[in-house]
C-alpha positions in Angstrom: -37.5 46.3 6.6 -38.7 43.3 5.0 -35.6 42.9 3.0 -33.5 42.7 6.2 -36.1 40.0 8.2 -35.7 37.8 5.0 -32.1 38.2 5.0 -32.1 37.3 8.5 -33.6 34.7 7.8 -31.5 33.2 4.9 -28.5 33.7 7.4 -30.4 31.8 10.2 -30.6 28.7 7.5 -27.5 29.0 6.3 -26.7 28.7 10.0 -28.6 25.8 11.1 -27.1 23.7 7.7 -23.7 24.6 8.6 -24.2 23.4 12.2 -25.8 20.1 10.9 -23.2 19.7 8.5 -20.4 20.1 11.3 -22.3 17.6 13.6 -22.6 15.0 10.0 -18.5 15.2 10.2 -18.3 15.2 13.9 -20.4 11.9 14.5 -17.9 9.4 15.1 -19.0 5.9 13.6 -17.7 2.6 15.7 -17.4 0.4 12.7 -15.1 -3.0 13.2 -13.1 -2.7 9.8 -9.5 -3.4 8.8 -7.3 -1.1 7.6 -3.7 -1.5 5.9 -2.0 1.6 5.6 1.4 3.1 3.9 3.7 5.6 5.1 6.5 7.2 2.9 9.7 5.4 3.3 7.8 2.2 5.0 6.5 -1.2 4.3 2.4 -1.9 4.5 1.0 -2.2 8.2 -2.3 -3.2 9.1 -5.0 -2.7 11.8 -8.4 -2.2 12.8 -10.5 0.9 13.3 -12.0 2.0 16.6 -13.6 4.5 15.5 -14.0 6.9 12.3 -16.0 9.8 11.5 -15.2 12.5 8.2 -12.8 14.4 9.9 -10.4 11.4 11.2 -10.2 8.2 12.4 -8.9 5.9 15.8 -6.8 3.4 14.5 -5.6 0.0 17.0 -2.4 -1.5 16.0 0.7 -2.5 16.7 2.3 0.1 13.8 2.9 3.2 15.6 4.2 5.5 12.1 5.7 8.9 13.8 3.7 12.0 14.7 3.2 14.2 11.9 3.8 11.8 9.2 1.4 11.8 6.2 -0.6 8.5 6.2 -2.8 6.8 3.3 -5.4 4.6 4.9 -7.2 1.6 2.9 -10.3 1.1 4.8 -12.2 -1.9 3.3 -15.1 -1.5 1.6 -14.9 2.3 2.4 -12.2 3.4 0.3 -8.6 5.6 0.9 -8.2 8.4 2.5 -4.9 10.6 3.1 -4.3 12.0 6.6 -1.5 13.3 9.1 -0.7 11.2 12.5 -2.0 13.6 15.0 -1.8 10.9 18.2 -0.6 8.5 20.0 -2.4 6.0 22.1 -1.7 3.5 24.5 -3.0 1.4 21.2 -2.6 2.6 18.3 -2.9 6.0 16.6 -5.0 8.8 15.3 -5.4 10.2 12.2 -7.0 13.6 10.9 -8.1 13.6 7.8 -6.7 16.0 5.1 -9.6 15.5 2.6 -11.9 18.5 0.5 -15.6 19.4 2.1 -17.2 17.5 -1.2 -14.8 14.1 -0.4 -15.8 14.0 3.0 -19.0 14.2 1.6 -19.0 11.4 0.0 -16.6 9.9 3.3 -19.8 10.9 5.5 -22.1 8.8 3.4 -19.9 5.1 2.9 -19.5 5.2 6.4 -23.6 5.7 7.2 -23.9 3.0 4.7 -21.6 0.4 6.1 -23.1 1.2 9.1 -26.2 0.0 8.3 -25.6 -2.5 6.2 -22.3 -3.7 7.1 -19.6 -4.0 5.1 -19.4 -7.7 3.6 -18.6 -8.6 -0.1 -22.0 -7.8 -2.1 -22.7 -10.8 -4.2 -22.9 -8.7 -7.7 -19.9 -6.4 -7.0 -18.1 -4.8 -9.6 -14.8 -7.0 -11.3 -12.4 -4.1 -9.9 -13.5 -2.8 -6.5 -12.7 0.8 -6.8 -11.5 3.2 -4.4 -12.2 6.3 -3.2 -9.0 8.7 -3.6 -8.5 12.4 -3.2 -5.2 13.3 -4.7 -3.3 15.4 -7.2 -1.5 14.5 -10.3 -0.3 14.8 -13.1 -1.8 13.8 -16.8 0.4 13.9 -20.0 -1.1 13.6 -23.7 0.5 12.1 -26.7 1.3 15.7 -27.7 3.9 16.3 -24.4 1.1 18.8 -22.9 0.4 18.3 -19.5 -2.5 18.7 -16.9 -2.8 18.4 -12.9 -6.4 17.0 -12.3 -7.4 15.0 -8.9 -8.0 11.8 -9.2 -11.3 11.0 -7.4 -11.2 7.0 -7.3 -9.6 4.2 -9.1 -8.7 0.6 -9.2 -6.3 -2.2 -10.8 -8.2 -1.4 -14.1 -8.5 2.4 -14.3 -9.0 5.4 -12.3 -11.3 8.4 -12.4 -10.2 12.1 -12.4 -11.5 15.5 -12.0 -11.1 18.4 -14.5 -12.3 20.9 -16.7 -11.0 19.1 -19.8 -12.8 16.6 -21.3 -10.8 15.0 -23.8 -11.8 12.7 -26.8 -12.3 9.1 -26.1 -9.8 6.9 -26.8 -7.4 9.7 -26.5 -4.4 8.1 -24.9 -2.7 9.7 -21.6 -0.1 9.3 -19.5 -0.8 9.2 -15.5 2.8 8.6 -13.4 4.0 6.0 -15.0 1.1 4.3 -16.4 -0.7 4.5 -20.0 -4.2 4.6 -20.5 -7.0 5.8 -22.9 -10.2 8.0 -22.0 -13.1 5.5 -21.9 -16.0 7.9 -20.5 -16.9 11.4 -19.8 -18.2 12.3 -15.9 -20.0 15.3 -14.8 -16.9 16.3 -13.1 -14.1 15.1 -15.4 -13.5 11.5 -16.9 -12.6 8.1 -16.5 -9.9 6.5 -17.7 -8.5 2.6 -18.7 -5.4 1.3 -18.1 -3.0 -0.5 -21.0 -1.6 -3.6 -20.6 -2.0 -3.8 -16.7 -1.7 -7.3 -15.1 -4.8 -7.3 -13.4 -3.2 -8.9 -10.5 -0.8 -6.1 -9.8 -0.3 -5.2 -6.2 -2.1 -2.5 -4.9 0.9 -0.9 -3.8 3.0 -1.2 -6.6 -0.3 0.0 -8.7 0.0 3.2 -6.6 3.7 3.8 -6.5 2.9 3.5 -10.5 0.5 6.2 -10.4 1.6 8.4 -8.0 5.5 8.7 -9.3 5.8 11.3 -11.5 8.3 11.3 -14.5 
């Protein structure tokens, strides 16, 4: 019998975390931050959040991209996220995000941070503010031999990605249609540093370079 109360028990935990982590991606955040955000086949729009929370986010602007489109939202200071259009309103849109339990993880806490402590410019930020990303792609090595990873953030001077392979550093790889070489190892993959990148490309173009394959 004891067996079965522990078990009972166990499930009853297992219960009670799950229910706490569905209310963690329920709670819906009323944070005041911009957002630009690109739909396939249109220019950049912008607007402002009403409210966000891990599973989607109220968006107010004058942009009203087409139900069921797929979305990339640049939230400052928070990061981008990939979503689907879900809503109109009389205002603006929703968005429901598209993103992996550990992403909105990390989704959950940026947005309990910039809640409490805003979401200004901190003095000592890094050179290249990087982004959070959740997206699949492609890598190529020297050799032709290719690999899909997810790259997990990035910015104008590298990107991050995530994968069983951990390379040599200073290996050089290919990543759409830009060149870089394998600077570090991570517990869940490794980072990687752009060649010869203008640091004052666009964000958009930067993406576009990434994200286009061949």
């Amino acid at each position: 019998m004891e067996p079965a109360v522990k078990e009972q028990q166990e499930t009853a935990e297992q219960a009670i975390e799950r229910a706490e982590a569905e209310r963690r991606q329920r709670q819906r955040l009323n944070l005041p931050i911009e957002v630009k955000f690109l739909v396939e086949g249109s220019e950049e729009a912008q607007g402002q959040i009403v409210d966000i929370s891990a599973n989607g986010t109220l968006i107010e602007s004058e942009a009203k991209p087409d139900l069921a489109s797929k979305v990339i939202c640049h939230f400052h200071r928070i990061g981008c996220y990939e979503g689907t259009v879900n809503r109109h309103t009389d205002d603006g849109f929703a968005v429901k995000f598209g993103s992996r339990p550990s992403t909105q993880e990390r989704l959950i806490e940026r947005l309990m941070l910039a809640a409490t402590i805003g979401v200004e410019e901190p003095s000592d930020q890094r050179r290249h503010l990087r982004v959070t990303v959740d997206r699949e792609t492609t890598l190529e090595y020297e050799t032709g031999r290719t690999k899909k990873c997810v790259i997990t953030d990035m910015s104008v001077s590298g990107l991050a990605v995530e994968t069983i392979e951990r390379p040599a550093l200073q290996t050089k790889v290919r990543v759409g249609q830009m060149e870089g070489r394998v600077v570090r190892h991570t517990d869940n993959g490794f980072a990687i540093e752009f060649l010869g990148l203008n640091p004052n490309v666009p964000t958009r173009s930067l993406s576009e370079s990434i994200f286009e394959q061949g």
